[in-house]
Backbone bond lengths (Angstrom), bond angles and torsions (degrees), N, CA, C in turn:
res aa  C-N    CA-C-N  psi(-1)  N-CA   C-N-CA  omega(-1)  CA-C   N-CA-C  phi
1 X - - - 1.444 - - 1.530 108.96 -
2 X 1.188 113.95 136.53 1.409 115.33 175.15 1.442 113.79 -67.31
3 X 0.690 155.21 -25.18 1.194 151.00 -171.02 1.574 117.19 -89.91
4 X 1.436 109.37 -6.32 1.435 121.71 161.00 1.815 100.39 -62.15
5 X 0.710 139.65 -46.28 1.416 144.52 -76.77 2.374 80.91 -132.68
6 X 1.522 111.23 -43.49 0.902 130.59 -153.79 1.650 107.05 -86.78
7 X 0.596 108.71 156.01 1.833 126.07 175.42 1.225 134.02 -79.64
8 X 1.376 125.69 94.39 1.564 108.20 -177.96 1.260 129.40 -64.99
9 X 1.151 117.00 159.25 1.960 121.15 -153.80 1.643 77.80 -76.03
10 X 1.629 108.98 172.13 1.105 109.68 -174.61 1.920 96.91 -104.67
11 X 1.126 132.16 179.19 1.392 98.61 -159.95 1.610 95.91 -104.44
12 X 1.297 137.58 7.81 1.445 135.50 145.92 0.953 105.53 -41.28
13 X 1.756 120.18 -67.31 1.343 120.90 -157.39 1.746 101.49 -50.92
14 X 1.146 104.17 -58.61 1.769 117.95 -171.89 1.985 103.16 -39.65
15 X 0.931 96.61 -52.12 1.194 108.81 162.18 1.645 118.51 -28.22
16 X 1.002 88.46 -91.88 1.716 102.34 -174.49 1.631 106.99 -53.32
17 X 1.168 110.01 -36.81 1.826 115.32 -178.28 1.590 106.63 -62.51
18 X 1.606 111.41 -52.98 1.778 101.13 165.30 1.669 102.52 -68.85
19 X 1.188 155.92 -116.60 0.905 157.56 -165.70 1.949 102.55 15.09
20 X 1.061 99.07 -75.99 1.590 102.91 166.40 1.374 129.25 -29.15
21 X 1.383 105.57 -60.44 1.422 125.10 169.83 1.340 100.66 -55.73
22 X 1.291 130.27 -94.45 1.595 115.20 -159.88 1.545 109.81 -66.42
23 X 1.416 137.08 -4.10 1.699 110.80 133.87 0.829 136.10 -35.65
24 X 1.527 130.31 -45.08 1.347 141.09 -160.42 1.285 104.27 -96.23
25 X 1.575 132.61 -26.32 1.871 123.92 157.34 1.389 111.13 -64.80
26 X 1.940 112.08 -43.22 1.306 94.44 -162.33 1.729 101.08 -114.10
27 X 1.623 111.14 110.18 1.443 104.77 -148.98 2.180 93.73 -76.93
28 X 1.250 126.77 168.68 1.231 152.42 -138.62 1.572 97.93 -37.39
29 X 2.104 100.73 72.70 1.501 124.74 154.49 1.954 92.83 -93.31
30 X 1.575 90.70 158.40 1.711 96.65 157.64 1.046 100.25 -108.20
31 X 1.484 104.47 146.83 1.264 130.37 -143.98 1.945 100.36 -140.91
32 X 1.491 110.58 94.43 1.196 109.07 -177.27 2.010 113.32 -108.12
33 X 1.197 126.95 147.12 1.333 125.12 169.48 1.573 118.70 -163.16
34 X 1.217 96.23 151.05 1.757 126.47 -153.61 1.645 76.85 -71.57
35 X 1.787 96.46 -173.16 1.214 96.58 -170.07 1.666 101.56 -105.96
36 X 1.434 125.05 163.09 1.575 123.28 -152.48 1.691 90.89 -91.49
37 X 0.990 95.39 163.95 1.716 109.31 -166.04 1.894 85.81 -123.37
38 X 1.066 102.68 148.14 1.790 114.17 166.72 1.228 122.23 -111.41
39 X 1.239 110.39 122.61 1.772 115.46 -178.43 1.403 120.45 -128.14
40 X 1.134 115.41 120.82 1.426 100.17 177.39 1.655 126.91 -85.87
41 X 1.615 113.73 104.56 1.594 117.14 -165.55 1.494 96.20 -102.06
42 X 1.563 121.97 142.11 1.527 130.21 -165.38 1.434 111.92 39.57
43 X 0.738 98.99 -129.70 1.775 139.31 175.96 1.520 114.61 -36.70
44 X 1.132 101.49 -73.13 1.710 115.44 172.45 1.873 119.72 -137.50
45 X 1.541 96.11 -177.99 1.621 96.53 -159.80 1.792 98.99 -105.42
46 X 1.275 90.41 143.24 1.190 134.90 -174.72 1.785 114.51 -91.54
47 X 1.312 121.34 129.72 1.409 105.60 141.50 1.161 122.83 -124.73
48 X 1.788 109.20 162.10 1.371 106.79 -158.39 1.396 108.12 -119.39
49 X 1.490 144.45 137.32 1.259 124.09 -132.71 1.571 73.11 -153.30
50 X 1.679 101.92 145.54 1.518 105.13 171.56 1.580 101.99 -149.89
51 X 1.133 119.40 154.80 1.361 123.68 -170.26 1.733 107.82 -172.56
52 X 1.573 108.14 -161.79 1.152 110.51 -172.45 1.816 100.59 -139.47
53 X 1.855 102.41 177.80 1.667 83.88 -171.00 1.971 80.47 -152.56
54 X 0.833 110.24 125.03 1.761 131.66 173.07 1.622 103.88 -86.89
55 X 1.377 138.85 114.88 1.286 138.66 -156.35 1.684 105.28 -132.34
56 X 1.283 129.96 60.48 1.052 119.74 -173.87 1.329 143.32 -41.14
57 X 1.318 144.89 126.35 1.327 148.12 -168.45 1.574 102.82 -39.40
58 X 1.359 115.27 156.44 1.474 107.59 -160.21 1.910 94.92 -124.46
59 X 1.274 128.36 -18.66 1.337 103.03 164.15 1.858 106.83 -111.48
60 X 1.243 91.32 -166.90 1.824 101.85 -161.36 1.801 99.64 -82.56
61 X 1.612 108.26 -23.44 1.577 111.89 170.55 1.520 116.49 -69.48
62 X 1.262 98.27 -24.81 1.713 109.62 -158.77 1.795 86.86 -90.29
63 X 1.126 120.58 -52.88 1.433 120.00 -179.59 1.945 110.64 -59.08
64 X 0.911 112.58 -3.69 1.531 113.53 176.05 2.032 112.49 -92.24
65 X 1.659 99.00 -39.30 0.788 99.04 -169.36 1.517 129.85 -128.91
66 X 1.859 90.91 17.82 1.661 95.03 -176.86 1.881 85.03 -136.51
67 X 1.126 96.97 170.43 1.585 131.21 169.50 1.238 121.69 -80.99
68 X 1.313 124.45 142.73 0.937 123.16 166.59 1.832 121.43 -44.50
69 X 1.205 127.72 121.64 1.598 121.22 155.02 1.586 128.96 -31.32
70 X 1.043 129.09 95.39 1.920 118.51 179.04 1.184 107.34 -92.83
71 X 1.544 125.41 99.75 1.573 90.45 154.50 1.589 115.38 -129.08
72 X 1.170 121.72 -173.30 1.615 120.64 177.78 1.346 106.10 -101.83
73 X 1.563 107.53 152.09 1.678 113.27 164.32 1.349 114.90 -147.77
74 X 1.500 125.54 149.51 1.154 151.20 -147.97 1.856 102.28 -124.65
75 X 1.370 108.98 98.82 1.498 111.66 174.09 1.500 118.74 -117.07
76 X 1.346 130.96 144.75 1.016 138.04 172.79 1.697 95.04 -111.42
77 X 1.495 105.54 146.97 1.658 144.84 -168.10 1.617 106.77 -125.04
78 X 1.111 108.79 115.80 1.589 106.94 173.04 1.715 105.45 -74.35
79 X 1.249 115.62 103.57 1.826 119.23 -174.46 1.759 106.52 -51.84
80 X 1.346 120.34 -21.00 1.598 125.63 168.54 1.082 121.70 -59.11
81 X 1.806 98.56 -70.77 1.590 108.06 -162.60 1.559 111.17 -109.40
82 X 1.052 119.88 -9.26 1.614 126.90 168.86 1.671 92.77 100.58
83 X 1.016 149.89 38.19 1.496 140.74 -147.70 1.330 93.28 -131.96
84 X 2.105 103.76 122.81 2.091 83.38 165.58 1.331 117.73 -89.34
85 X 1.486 117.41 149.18 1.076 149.89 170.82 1.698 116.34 -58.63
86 X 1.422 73.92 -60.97 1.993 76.14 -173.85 1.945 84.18 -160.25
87 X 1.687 97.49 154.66 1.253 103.80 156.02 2.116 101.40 -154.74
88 X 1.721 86.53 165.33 1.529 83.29 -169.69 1.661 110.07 -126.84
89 X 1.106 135.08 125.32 1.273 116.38 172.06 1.905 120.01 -94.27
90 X 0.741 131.08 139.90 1.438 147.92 170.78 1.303 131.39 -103.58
């Protein structure tokens, strides 16, 4: 099977690939996450990455009088191809 054959990401890399990814949905949130855990679901392995995301108020009224947004999210990393799977916000 080919997929024997292939390399799992190392889990930095996995790392930085979600981290990346939800930068680029949630444009200049901070963007913090734990370190990815590896699981193997069906077929092949997965990592599962969880963290949090700080979403700042977007006008200069809203920044006077609201808080920052917190929420958490839950991503899966294809450990092969670097590809997300799924991610969740909360």
């Amino acid at each position: 099977m080919r997929l024997m054959n292939k390399q799992i990401l190392p889990p930095d890399e996995a790392h930085w690939i979600g981290l990346k990814f939800i930068q680029g949905k949630y444009f200049r949130a901070q963007v913090t996450a734990g370190e990815p855990r590896l699981v193997t679901e069906g077929a092949f392995p997965v990592y599962h990455l969880e963290g949090s995301i700080k979403i700042p108020p977007r006008g200069m009224v809203s920044k006077l009088f609201s808080p920052a947004a917190v929420y958490t999210f839950n991503m899966q990393v294809h450990a092969l191809d670097g590809s997300i799977l799924s991610y969740e916000l909360r």
